[in-house]
C-alpha positions in Angstrom: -37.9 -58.0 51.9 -37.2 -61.2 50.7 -34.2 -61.8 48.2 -35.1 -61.6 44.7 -32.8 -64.3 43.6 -33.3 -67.9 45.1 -30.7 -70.7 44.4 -32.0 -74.3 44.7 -28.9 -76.3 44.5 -29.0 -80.4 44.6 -25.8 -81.2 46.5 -26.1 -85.1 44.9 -25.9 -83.6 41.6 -22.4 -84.9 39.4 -22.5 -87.6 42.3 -21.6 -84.9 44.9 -19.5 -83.2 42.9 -22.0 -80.1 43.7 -21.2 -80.2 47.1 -17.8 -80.3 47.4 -17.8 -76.9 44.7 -20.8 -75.3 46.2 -19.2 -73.3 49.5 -16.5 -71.6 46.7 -19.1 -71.1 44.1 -21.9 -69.4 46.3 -19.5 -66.7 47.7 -18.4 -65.5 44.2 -22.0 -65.8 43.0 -23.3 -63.9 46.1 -20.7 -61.2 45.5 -21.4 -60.7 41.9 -25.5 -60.5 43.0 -24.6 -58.0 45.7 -25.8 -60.4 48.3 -29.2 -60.4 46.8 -29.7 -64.0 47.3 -31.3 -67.4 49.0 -30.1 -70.7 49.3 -32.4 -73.8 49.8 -30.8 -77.2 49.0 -32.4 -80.3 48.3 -33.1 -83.5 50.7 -34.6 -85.7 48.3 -36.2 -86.8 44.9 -39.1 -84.0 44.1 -37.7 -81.6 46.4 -36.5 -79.1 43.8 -40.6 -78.5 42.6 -41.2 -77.7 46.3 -38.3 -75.1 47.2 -38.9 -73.5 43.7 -42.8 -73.0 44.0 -42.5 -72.0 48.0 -39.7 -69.7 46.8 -41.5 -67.6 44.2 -44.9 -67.8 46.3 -43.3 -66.1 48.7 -41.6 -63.4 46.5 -38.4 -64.7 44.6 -38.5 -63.9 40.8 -35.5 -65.7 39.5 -34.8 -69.2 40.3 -30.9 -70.4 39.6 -31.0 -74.2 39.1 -27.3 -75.3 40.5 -27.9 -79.0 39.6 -28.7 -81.2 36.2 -31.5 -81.2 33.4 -33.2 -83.6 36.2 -32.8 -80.8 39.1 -34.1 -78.1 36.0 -37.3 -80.5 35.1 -38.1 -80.6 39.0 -38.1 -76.9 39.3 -40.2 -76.2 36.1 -42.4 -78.9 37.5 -43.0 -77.3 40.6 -43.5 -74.1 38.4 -45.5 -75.1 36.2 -47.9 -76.9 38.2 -48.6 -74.3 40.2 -49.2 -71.7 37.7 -46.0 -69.7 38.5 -44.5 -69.9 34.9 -44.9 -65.9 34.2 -43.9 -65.2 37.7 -40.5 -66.0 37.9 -37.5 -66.7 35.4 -35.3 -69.5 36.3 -31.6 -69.3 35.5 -29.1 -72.6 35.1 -25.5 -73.1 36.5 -24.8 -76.7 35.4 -23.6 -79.1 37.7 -25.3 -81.9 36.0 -23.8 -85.0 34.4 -24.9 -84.5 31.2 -25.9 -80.8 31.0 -27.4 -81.1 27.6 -29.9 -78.1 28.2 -27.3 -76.0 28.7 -25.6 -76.8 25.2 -29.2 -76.5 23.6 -29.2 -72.8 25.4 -25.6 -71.6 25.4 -25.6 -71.2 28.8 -21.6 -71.9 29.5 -20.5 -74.9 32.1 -18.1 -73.0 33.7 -19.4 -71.5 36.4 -17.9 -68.5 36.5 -19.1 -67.8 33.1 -22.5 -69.1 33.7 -22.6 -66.6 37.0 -22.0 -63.8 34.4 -24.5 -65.1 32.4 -27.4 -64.8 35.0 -25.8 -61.3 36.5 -26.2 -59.6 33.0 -30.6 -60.6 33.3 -30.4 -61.5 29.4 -34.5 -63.4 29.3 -35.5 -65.7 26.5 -38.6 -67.2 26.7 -38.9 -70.6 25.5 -41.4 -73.5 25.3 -41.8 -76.6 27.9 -43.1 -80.0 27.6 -45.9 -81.8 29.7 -45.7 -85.3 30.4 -49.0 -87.3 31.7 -47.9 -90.9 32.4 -47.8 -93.7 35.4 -44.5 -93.7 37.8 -43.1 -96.9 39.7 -45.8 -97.5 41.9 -48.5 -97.8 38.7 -49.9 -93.8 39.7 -51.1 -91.3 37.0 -48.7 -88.2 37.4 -47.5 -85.4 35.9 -44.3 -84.0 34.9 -42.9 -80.9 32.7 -39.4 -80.5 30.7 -37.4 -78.5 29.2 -34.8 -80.3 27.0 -36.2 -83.7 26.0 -38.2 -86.5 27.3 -37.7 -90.2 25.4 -39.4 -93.9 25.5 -37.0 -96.9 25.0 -33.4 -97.5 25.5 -32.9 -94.1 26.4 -34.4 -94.8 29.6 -32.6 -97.6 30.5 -29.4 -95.9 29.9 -30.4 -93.2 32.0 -31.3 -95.9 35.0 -27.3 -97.4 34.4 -25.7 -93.8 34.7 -27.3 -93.0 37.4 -26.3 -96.2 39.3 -23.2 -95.4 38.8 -19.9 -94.3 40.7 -19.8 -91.2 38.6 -16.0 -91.6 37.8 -16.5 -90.8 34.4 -17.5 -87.8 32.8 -20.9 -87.2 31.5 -19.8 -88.0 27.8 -17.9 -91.2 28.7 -20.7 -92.1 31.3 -23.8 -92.3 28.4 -21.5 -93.1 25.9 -20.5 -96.7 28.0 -23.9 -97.2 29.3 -25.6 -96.9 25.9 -23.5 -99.4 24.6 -24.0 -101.5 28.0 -27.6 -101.6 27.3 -27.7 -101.8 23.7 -26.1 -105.6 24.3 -29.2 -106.4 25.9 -31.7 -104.4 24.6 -35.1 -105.9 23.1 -37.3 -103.5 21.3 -40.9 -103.7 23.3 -43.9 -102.9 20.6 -44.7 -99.2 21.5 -47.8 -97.1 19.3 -46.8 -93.5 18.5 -49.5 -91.0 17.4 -48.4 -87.2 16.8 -51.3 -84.8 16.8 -53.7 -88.0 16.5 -51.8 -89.5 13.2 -50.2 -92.6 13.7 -46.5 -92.2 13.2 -44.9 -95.9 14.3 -46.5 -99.0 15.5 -44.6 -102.2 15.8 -41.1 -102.5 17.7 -39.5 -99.3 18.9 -35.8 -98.6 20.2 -36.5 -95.2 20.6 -38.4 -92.1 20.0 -38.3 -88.6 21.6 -40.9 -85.6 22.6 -37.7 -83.0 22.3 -37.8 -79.8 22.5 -33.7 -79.1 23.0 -31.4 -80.5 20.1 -28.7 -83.0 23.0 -29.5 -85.7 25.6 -27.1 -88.3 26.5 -24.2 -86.2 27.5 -24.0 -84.4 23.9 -25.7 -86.6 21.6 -27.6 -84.5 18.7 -30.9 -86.5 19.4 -33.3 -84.2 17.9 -30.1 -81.6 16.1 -32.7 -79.3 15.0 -35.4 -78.9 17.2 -35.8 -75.5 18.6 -37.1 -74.5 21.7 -39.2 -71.8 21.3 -40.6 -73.1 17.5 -44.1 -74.2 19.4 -43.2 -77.8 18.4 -42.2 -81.4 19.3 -39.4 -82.8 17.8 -40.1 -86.9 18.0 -37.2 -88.9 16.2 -38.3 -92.1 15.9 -35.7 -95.2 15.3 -37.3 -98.5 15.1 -35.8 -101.6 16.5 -32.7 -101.6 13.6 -30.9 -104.5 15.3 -28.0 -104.3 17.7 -25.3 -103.6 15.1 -27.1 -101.0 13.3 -28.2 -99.7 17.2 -24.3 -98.6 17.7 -23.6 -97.4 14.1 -26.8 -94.7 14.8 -25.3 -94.2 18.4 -22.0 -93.3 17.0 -23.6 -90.8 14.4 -25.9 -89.1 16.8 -23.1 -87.3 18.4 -23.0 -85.6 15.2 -26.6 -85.4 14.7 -26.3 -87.1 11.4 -28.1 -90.1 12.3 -31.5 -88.6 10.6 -30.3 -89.4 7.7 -30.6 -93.3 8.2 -33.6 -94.4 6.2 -34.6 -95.8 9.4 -35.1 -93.2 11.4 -37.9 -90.6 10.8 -38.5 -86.8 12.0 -42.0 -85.7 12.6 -43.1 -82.6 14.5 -46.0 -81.5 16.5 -47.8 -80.5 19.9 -48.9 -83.6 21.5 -47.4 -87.2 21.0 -49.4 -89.9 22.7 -47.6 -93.1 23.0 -49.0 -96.4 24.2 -47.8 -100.0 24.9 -48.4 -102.4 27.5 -49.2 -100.8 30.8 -45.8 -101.0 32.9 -43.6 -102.9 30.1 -41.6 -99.8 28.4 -40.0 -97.2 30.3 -39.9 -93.4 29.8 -37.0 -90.6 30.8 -37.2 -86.8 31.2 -34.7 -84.7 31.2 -32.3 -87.6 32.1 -34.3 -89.1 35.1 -36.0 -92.4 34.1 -39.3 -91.8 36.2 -41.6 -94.3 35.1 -43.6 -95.6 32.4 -46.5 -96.2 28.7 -48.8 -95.0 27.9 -47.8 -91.2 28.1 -48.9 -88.3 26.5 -46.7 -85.7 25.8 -48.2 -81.7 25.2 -46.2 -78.7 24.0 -46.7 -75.5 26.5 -45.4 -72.8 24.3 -43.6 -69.9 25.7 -44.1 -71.5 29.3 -40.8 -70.1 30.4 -38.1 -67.7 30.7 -34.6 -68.7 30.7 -32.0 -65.6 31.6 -28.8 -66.3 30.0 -29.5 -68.4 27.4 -28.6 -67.6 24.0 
């Protein structure tokens, strides 16, 4: 029979980090599952959506993600995509930089803990996100989140932490690139339109499609979102001007940035967002993966989470 549990572990995760751990980690997780358990790592960029939706086709029925928020989205995407969302549950041990879906769940970052988390089979169902927009070769695609998907500088943060060496730790990491790009940020003209209103038009720094409250390494983005509420959280902060850019950066880690008479909260299932094709630059789930115009659609209930609180 095949193993009911399937592990899809991205060794590159943390910058390697996950691969040095991973020998130490999989014996006490395979003990605590009674040996009930697969192990496919990843090669490559996409791979996760291909081990997870092979895995489940041919009989797994929980998927632990040992990786980031951008190893999670891959695995939901390959889900998802396939129409495999009620036939599996996928579980998260996180090995990310940031692991900001985690903190939205209250799925521990210790390991050990987060091993007893998926042992005890604990299943909260919880919404997902579907992105439509064009990736770096200009092609229509298709992607689907968990945590939060955002247009603007968040994205090019996102590209500077993931160039680099990985020597700091998630906070520092976003906190040093944010401020990087900030310094030479320009806000491109981006249209936002939540369930067909028009929300923002004109120059945008940021805006989110969130379903989890953190991105960033801890930053309360979107600090009450919920993700099994059937909604969108966007937070939109026009461009505000480099000083007032860091004095909203420094207040998000405490999620009172909404509070600025800048920034506005709107919720709702599908934000469309449109700007010059190619110009202005999208992340989910921490991976910056391509670019406007993008729609992004609320799946609600798409997926079970075990261990999450």
């Amino acid at each position: 029979m095949p193993a009911r549990n399937l592990a899809v572990v991205n060794p590159a995760s943390r910058h390697g980090a996950t691969a040095r751990h991973w020998d130490a980690v999989e014996a006490r997780l395979r003990d605590a599952l009674g040996g009930d358990l697969e192990v496919e790592r990843t090669r490559g960029p996409r791979d996760a959506a291909r081990i997870a939706r092979e895995g489940v086709r041919a009989g797994a029925e929980r998927v632990l993600v040992v990786g980031g928020d951008g190893t999670t989205s891959e695995v939901v995407s390959g889900l998802l995509a396939a129409d495999l969302g009620r036939h599996a549950e996928i579980g998260l041990l996180p090995f990310g930089t940031g692991g900001d879906l985690a903190r939205t769940l209250g799925i521990p970052r210790d390991p050990d803990a987060a091993i007893a988390a998926f042992v005890a089979g604990k299943s909260r169902r919880i919404d997902a996100g579907r992105v439509h927009y064009r990736n770096r070769a200009g092609d229509e695609v298709t992607s689907y989140f968990l945590n939060v998907a955002s247009i603007g500088a968040s994205a090019a943060v996102t590209e500077r932490v993931n160039r680099s060496s990985g020597r700091l730790g998630g906070t520092a990491a976003f906190l040093m690139g944010s401020l990087a790009t900030i310094v030479h940020w320009r806000s491109p003209d981006v249209t936002l339109r939540l369930d067909g209103v028009l929300v923002h038009e004109g120059p945008l720094a940021l805006a989110t499609a969130a379903n989890g409250r953190f991105f960033g390494g801890g930053m309360q983005v979107s600090p009450e979102a919920l993700p099994d509420d059937g909604l969108l959280d966007v937070v939109v902060i026009p461009d505000v001007g480099k000083a007032r850019m860091v004095a909203l950066l420094a207040r998000s880690y405490r999620g009172t940035h909404l509070a600025h008479p800048a920034v506005s909260l709107h919720r709702g299932r599908t934000l469309e967002a449109d700007a010059e094709p190619g110009r202005v630059w999208l992340e989910i789930d921490g991976e910056p993966l391509g670019t406007l115009p993008a729609r992004f659609e609320l799946l609600p209930g798409a997926v079970g989470v075990i261990g999450a609180g």
